[in-house]
C-alpha positions in Angstrom: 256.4 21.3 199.9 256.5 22.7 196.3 259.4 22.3 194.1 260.5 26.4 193.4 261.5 25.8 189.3 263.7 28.0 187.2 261.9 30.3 185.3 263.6 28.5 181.9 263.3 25.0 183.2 262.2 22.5 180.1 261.8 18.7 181.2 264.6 16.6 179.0 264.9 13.2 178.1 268.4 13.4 180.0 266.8 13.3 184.0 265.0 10.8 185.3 261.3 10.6 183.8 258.5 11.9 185.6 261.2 12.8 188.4 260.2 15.4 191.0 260.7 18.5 188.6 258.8 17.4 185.6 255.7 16.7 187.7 256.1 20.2 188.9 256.8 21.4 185.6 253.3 19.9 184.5 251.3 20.4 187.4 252.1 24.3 186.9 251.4 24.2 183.0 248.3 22.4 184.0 247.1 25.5 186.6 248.0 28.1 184.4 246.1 26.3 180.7 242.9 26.2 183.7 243.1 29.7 184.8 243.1 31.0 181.3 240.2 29.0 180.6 238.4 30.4 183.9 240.1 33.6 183.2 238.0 33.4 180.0 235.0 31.8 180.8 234.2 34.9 183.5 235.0 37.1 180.2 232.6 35.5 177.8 230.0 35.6 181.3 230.8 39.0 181.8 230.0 39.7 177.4 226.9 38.3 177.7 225.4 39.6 180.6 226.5 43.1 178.9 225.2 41.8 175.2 221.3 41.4 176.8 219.9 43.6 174.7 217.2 43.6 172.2 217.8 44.1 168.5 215.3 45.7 166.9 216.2 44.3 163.4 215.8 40.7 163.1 218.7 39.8 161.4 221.1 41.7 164.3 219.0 39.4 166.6 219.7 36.3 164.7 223.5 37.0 164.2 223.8 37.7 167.7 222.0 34.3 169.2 224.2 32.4 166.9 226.8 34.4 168.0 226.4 33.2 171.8 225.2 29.6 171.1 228.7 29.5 169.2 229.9 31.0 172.8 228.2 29.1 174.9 229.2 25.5 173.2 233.2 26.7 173.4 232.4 27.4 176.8 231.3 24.0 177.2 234.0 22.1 175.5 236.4 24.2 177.7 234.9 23.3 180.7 235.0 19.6 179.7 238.5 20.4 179.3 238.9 21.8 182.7 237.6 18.5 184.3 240.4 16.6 181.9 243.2 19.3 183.8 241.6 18.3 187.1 242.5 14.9 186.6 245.4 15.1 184.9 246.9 17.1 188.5 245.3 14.0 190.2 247.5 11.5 188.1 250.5 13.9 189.3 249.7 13.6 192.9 249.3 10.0 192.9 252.8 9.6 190.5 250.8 7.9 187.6 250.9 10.9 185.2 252.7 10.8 182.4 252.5 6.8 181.7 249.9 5.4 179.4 247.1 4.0 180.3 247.1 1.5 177.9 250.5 0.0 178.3 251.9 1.6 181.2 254.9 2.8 179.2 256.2 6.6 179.5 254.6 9.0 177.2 256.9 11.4 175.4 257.7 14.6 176.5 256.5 16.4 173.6 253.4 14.8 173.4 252.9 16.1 177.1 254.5 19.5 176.2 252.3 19.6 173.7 249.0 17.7 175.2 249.4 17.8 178.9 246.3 15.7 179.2 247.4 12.9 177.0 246.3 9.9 178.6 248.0 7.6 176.0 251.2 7.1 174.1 251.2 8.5 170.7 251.1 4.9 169.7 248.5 3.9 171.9 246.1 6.7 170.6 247.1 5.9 166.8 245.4 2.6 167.9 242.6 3.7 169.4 241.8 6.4 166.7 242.5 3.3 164.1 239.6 1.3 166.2 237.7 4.6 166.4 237.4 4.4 162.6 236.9 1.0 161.8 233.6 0.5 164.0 232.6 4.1 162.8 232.5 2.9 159.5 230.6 -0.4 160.3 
């Protein structure tokens, strides 16, 4: 059964967290950030199928390659992204979305409004960025 949302409908603080409406909320945010980013990967196919053409002058050849390496390695980060959306729906349908993976504790709403694939807390992910650092720099 899916949960029919107002069009207007912002999770709050106010309701229970991670209540029947907000993982609705975030499942359909989820769906429509991944069919923009299929939306645009057909696009970018669809541009470089009609961009196979020769360029006479070298440097029109060379701007272009660059030009769809640059492409092709969004494409890829997006579709590395698309495979973090996947599982970010998984952790809604088995209710552990939304909770760190670190601590188990509830991660803000604006960091999921604003990162639906947050995995961690905000503090959780200072800490791990911190750690990141430090055995970068060793």
């Amino acid at each position: 059964m899916t949960l029919v949302l107002e069009a207007d409908y912002r999770p709050t603080d106010t309701e229970p967290f991670m209540n029947e409406r907000q993982r609705e909320y975030f499942r359909k945010k989820l769906l429509a950030w991944k069919d923009d980013i299929l939306r645009e990967a057909k696009e970018t196919l669809q541009n470089l199928q009609d961009e196979n053409q020769n360029h006479p002058d070298i440097a029109d050849r060379a701007s272009s390659e660059t030009d769809r390496a640059i492409e092709l390695r969004a494409r890829d980060r997006q579709r590395k992204l698309i495979a973090k959306i996947d599982a970010a729906i998984s952790r809604i349908d088995d209710n552990t979305y939304g909770f760190c993976e670190e601590t188990g504790e509830p991660i803000s709403l604006k960091r999921l409004e604003a990162r639906p694939i947050a995995t961690l807390s905000l503090e959780a992910q200072e800490r791990h960025e911190r750690r990141e650092r430090v055995y970068r720099d060793e």
